[in-house]
N, CA, C and O atoms as a GROMACS GRO file, in nm:
protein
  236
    1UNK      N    1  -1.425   2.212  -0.426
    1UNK     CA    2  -1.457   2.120  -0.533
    1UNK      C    3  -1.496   2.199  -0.657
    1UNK      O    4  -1.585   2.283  -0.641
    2UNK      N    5  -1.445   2.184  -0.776
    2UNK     CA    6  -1.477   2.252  -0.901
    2UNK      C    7  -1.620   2.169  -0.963
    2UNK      O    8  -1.646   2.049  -0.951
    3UNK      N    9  -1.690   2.261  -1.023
    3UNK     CA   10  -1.838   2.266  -1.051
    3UNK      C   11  -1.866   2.155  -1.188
    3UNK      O   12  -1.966   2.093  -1.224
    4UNK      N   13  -1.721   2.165  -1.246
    4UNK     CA   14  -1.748   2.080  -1.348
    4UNK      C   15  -1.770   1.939  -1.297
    4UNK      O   16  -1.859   1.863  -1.335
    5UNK      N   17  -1.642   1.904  -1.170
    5UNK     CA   18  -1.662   1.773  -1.124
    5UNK      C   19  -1.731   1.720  -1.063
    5UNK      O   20  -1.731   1.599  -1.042
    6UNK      N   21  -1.880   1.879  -0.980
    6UNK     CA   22  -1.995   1.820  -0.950
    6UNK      C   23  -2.069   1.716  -1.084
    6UNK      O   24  -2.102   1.598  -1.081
    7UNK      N   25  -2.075   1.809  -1.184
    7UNK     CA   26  -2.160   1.775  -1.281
    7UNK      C   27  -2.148   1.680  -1.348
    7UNK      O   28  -2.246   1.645  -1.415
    8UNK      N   29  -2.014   1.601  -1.354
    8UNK     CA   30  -1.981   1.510  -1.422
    8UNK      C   31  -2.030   1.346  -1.321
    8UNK      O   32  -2.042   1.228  -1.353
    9UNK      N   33  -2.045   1.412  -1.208
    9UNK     CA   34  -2.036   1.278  -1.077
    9UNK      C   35  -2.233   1.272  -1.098
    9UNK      O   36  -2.309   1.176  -1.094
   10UNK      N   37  -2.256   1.405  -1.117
   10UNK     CA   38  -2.436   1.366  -1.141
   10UNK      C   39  -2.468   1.296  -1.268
   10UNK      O   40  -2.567   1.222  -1.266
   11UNK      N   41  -2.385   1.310  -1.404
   11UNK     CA   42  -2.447   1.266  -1.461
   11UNK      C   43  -2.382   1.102  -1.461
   11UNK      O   44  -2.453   1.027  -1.528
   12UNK      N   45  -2.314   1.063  -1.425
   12UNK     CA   46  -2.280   0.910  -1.410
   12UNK      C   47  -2.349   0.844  -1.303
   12UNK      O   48  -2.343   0.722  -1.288
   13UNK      N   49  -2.418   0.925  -1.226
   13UNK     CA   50  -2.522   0.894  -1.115
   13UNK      C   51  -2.627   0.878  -1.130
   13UNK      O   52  -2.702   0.843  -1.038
   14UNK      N   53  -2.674   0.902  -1.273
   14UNK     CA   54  -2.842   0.941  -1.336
   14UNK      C   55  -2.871   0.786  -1.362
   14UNK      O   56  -2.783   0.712  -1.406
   15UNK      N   57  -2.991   0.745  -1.334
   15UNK     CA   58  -3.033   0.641  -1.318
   15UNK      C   59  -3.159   0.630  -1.445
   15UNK      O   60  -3.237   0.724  -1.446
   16UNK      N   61  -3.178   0.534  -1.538
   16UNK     CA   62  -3.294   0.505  -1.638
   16UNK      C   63  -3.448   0.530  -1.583
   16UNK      O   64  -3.487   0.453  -1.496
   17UNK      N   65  -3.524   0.619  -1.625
   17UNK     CA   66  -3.660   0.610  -1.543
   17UNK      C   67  -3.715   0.477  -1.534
   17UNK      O   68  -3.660   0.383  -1.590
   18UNK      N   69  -3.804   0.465  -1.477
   18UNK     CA   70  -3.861   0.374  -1.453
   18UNK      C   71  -4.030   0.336  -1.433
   18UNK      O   72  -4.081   0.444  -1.403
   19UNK      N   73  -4.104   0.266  -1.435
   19UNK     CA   74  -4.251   0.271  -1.378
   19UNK      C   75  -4.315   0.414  -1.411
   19UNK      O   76  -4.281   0.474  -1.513
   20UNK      N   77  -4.384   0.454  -1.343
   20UNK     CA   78  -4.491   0.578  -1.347
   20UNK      C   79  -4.427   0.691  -1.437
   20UNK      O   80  -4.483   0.740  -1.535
   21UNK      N   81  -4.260   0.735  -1.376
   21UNK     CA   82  -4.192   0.855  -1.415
   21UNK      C   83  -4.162   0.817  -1.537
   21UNK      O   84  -4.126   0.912  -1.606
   22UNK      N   85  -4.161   0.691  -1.604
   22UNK     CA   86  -4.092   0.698  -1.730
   22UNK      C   87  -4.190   0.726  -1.827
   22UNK      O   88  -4.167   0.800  -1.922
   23UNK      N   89  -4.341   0.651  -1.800
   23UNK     CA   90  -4.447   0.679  -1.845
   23UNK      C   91  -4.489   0.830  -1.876
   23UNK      O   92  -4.528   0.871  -1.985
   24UNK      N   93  -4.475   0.893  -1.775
   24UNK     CA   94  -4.505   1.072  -1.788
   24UNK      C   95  -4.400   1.086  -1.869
   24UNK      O   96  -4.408   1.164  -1.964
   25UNK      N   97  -4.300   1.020  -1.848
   25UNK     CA   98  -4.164   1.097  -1.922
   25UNK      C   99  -4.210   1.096  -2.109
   25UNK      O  100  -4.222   1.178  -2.199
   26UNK      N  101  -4.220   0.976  -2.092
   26UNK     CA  102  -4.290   0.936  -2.250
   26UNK      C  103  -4.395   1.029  -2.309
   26UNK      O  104  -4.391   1.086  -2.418
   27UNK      N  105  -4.494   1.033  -2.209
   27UNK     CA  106  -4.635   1.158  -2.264
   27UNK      C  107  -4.594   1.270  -2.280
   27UNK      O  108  -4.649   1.335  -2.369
   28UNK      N  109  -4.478   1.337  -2.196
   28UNK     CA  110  -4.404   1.460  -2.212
   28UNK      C  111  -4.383   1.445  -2.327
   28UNK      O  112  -4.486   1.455  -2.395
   29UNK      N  113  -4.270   1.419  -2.397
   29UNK     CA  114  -4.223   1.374  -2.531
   29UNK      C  115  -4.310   1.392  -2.610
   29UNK      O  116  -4.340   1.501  -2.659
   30UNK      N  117  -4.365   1.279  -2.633
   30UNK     CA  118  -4.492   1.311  -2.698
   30UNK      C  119  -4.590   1.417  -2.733
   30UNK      O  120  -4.641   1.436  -2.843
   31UNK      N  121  -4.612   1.499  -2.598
   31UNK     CA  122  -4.742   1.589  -2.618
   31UNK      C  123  -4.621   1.692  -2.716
   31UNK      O  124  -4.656   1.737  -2.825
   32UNK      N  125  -4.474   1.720  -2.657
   32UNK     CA  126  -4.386   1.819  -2.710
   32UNK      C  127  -4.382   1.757  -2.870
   32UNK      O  128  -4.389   1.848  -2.954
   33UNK      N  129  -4.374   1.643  -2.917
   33UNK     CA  130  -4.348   1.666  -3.038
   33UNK      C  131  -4.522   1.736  -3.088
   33UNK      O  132  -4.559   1.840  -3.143
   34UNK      N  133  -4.571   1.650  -3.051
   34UNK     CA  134  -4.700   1.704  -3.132
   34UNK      C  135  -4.753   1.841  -3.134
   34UNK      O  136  -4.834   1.883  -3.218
   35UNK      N  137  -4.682   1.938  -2.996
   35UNK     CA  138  -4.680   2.082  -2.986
   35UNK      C  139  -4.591   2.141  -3.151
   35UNK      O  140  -4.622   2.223  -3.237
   36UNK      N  141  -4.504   2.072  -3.138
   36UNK     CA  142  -4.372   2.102  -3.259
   36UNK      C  143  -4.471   2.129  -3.397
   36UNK      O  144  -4.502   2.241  -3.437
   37UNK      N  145  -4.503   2.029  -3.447
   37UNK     CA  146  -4.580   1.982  -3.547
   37UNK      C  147  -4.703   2.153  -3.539
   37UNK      O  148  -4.692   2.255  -3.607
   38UNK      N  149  -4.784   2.128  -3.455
   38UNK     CA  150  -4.890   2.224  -3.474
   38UNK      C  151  -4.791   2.360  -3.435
   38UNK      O  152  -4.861   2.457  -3.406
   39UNK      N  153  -4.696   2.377  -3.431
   39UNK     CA  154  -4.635   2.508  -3.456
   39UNK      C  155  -4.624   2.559  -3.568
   39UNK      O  156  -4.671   2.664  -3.611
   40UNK      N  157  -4.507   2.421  -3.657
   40UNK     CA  158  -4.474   2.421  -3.812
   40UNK      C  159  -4.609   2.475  -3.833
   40UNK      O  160  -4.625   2.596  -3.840
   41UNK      N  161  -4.728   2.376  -3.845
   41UNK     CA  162  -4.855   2.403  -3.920
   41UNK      C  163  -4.866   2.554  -3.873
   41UNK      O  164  -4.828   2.639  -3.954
   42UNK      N  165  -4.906   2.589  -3.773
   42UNK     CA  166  -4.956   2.737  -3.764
   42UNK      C  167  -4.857   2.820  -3.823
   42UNK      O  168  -4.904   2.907  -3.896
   43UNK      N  169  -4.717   2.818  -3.811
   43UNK     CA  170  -4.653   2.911  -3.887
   43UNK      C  171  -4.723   2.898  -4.051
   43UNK      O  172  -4.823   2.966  -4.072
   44UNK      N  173  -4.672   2.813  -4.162
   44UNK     CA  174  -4.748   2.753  -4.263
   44UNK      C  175  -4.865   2.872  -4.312
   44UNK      O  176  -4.866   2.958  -4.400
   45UNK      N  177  -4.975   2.825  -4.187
   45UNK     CA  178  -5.106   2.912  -4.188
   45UNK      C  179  -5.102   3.051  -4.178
   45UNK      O  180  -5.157   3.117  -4.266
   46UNK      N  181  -5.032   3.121  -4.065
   46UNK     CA  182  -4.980   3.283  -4.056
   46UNK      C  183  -4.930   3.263  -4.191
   46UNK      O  184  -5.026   3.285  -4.265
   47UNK      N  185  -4.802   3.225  -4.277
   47UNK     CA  186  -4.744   3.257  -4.409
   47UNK      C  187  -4.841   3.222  -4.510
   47UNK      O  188  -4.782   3.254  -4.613
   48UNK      N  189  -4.933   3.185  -4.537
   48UNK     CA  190  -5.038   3.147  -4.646
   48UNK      C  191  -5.153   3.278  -4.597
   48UNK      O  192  -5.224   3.332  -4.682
   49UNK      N  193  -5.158   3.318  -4.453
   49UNK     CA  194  -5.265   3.419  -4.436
   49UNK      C  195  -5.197   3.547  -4.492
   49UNK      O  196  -5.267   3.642  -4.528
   50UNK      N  197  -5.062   3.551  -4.500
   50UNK     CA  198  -4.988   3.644  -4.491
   50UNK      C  199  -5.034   3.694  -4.684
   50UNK      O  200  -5.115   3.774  -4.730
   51UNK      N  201  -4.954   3.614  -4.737
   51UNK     CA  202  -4.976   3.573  -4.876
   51UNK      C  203  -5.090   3.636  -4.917
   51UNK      O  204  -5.080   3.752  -4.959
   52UNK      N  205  -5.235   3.561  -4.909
   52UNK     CA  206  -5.335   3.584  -4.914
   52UNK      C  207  -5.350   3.739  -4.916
   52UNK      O  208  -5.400   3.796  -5.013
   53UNK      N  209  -5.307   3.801  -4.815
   53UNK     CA  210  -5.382   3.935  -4.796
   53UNK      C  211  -5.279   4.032  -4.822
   53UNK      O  212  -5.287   4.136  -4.758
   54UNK      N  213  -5.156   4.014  -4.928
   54UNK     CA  214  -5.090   4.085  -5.015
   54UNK      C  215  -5.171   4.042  -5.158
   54UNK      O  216  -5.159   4.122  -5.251
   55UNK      N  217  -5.226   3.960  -5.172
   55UNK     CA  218  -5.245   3.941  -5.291
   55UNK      C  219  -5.417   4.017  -5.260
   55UNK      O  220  -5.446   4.094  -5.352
   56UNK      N  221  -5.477   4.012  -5.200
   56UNK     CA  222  -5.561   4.108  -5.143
   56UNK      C  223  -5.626   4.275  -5.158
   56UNK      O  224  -5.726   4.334  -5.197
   57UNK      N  225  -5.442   4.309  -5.076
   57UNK     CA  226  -5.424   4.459  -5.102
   57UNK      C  227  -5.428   4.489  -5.220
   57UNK      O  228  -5.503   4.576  -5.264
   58UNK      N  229  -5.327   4.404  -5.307
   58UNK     CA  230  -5.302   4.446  -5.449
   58UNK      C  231  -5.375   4.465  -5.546
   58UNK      O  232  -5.350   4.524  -5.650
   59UNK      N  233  -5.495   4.400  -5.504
   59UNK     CA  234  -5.617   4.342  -5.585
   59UNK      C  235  -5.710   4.472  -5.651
   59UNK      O  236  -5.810   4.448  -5.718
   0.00000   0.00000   0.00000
């Protein structure tokens, strides 16, 4: 059996979460975007600390 036609038979087999798992599924999501977000920000912060302490040296 070729591997593609496993993969194609699983994903037409995948079923909508439901109850409890969809719930976690949701908080997953969630906690990941809000990880996203405080990344952007901390990068932001490293490049403004960065900034800062060239304008620093130069000083």
């Amino acid at each position: 059996m070729n591997s593609s036609t496993a993969e194609g038979s699983a994903d037409e087999n995948e079923v909508a979460p439901t109850g409890d798992f969809a719930e976690l599924q949701r908080r997953v999501e969630q906690h990941s975007r809000r990880l996203s977000q405080h990344a952007r920000e901390l990068r932001r912060l490293r490049d403004d600390l960065d900034e800062f302490d060239q304008r620093f040296r130069s000083a």
